[in-house]
C-alpha positions in Angstrom: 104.1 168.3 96.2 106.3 168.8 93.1 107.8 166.2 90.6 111.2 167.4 91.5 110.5 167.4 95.5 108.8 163.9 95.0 111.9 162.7 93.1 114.4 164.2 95.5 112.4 162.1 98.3 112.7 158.8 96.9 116.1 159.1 95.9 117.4 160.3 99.3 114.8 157.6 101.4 115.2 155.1 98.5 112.5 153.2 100.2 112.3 150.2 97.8 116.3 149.4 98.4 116.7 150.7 94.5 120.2 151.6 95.7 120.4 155.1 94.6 123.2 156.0 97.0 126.9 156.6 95.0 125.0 156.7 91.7 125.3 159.6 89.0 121.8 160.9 88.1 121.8 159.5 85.0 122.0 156.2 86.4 119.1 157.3 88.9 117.1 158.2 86.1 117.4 154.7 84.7 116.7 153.3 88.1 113.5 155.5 88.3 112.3 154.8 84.5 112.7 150.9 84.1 110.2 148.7 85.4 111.9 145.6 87.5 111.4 142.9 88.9 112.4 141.0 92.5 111.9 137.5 93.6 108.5 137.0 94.9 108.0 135.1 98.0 109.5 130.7 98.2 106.9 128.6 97.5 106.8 125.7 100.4 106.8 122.4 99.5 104.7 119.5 100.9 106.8 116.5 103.1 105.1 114.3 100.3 106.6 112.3 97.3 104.9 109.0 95.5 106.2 105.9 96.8 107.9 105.1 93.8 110.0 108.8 94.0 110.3 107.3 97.6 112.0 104.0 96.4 113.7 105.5 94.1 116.1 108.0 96.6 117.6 104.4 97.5 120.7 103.8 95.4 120.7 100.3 93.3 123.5 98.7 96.1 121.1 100.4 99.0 117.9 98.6 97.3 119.8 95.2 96.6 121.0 94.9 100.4 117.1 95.9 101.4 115.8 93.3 99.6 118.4 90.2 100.5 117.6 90.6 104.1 114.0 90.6 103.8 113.5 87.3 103.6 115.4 86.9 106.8 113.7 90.1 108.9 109.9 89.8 109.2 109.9 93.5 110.0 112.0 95.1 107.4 109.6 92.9 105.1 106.6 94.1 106.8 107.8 98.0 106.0 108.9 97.6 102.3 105.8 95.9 101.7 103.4 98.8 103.4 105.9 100.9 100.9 104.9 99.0 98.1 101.4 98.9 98.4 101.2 102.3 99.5 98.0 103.8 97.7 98.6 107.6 97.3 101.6 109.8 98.7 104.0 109.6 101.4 104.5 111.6 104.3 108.3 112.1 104.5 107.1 113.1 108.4 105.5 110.5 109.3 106.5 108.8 112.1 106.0 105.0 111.1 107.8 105.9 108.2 110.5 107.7 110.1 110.8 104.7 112.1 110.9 102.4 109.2 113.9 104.5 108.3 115.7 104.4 111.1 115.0 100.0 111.2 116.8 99.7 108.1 119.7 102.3 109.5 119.2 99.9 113.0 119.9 96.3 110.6 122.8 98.0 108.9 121.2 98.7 105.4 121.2 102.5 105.4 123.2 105.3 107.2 122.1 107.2 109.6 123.3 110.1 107.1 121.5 108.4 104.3 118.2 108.2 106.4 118.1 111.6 106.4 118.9 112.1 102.8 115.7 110.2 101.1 113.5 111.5 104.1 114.7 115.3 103.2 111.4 117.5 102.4 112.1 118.9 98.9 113.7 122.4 99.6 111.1 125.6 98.9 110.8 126.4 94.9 111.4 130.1 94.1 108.3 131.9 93.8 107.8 133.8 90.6 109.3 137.0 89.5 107.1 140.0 91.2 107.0 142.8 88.3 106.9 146.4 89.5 106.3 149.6 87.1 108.9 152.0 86.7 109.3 153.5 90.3 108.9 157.2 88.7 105.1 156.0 87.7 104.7 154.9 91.2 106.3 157.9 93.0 104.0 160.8 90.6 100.9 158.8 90.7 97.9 161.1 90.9 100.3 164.0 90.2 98.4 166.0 87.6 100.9 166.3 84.8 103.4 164.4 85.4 105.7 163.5 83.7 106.4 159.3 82.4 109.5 159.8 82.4 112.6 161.7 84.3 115.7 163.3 82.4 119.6 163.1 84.5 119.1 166.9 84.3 116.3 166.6 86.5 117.5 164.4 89.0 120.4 166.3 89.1 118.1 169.5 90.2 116.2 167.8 92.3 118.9 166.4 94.4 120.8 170.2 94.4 
């Protein structure tokens, strides 16, 4: 295959979503000579946090009306104390912790809305950056002598 039937493939396929279509051809030649880059894939996060980043999702009123009904609730003190000596991380899914949660919503101390909010998995981080080469590099690879770059002029006679 040529360089100018190579290039007239790509820009008409644009397999790599460059978004060729409506462009002039000098604007294809910059899409076809600059390396890019695209968002590489989300990076899951665990359901875990420390317990102390798990405390710490309870606002100061939330944690104040937690701890004036322990002395009063044997079970609600039995729960903040596994949180507190909690060696480790926490399984946000866990279901005795779940169930902790939904005591304290049960006694009055936490919304159900609020429940949900400090049990919330941290949302996926974005992966890093994936850096492609110049598409022309990749679309002339293994083409003896061709060229590193392309002109306007010959995307232009390419595409006629």
């Amino acid at each position: 295959m040529t360089v100018m039937s190579l290039v007239r493939a790509e820009v008409l396929a644009d397999p790599t979503g460059r978004g060729y279509a409506g462009k002039t051809s000098a604007e294809i030649a910059d899409l076809l000579n600059t390396p890019f880059s695209e968002p590489g894939p989300a990076i899951p996060q665990r359901p875990e946090i420390s317990p102390a980043g798990f405390v710490g999702r309870f606002t100061p009123e939330e944690a104040a009306a937690i701890e004036a009904a322990r002395p009063s609730n044997a079970l609600l003190d039995w729960f903040m104390r596994r949180l507190e000596l909690a060696q480790g991380m926490l399984d946000l899914s866990d279901p005795d912790l779940l169930a902790g949660m939904q005591m304290l919503a049960g006694a009055g101390l936490l919304a159900p809305a609020r429940v949900a909010q400090i049990t919330a998995t941290p949302a996926d981080l974005p992966g890093p950056d994936v850096e492609h080469p110049a598409r022309i590099a990749t679309i002339l690879q293994g083409v003896e002598g061709a060229p590193n770059a392309v002109t306007a002029t010959e995307v232009e006679a390419a595409l006629a």
